[in-house]
N, C-alpha and C positions, 0 to 999 in steps of 0.2 A: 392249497390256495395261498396264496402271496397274501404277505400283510400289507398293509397299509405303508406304515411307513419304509419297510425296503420297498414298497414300489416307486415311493418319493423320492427317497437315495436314487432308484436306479435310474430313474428320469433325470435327475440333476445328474447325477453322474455320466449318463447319455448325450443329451444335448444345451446340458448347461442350460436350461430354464430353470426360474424360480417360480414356483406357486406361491399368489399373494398368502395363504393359510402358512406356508411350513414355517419353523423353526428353524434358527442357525445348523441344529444338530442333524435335520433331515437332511440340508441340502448336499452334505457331502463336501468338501473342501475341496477347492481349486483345481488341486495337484491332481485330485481322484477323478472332477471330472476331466481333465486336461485328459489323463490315461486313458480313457476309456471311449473320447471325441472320435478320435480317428477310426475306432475299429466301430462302434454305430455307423459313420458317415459309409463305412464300407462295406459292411455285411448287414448292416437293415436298413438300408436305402426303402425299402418298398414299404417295407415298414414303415418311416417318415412320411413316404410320401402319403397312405394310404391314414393314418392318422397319428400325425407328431406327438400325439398328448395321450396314448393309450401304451401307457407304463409299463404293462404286462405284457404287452407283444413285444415293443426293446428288450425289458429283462427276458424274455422268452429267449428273440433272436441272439442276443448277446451267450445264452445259456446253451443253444443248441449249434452255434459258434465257435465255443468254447475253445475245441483245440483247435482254433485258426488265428483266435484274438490274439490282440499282446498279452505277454508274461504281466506288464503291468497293471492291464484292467483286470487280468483273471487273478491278480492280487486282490484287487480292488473291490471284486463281485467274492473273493473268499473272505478278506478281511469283513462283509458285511453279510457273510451266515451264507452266499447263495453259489 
């Protein structure tokens, strides 16, 4: 099961939403989610469409993605444990 907060990271890191609750430290920094925008917008489109806000299907699609995404978000998804 996914924690809590990498699921926070991996939403901000995804589509650059902030949840009014998180801390500076969930959201992920700029750069992390800047890497990581492009390759959500392109391989979990259905995902988005079907619900932007369910955290675990992005990190899901992003993880099952993996060797298609950029080098940089699969920095980004390693540098945060996933």
């Amino acid at each position: 099961m996914f924690r809590p907060m990498v699921l926070t990271v991996a939403l901000s890191l995804a589509i650059g939403t902030v949840a009014h609750a998180q801390t500076p430290s969930q959201q992920g920094s700029e750069s992390e989610r800047a890497a990581c925008h492009p390759d959500v917008v392109k391989f979990c489109q259905t995902q988005l469409e079907v619900n932007p806000n369910d955290v675990g299907g992005i990190l899901n699609c992003l993880q099952t993605n993996r060797t298609k995404i950029s080098t940089a978000c699969q920095s980004v998804l390693t540098s945060h444990g996933q």
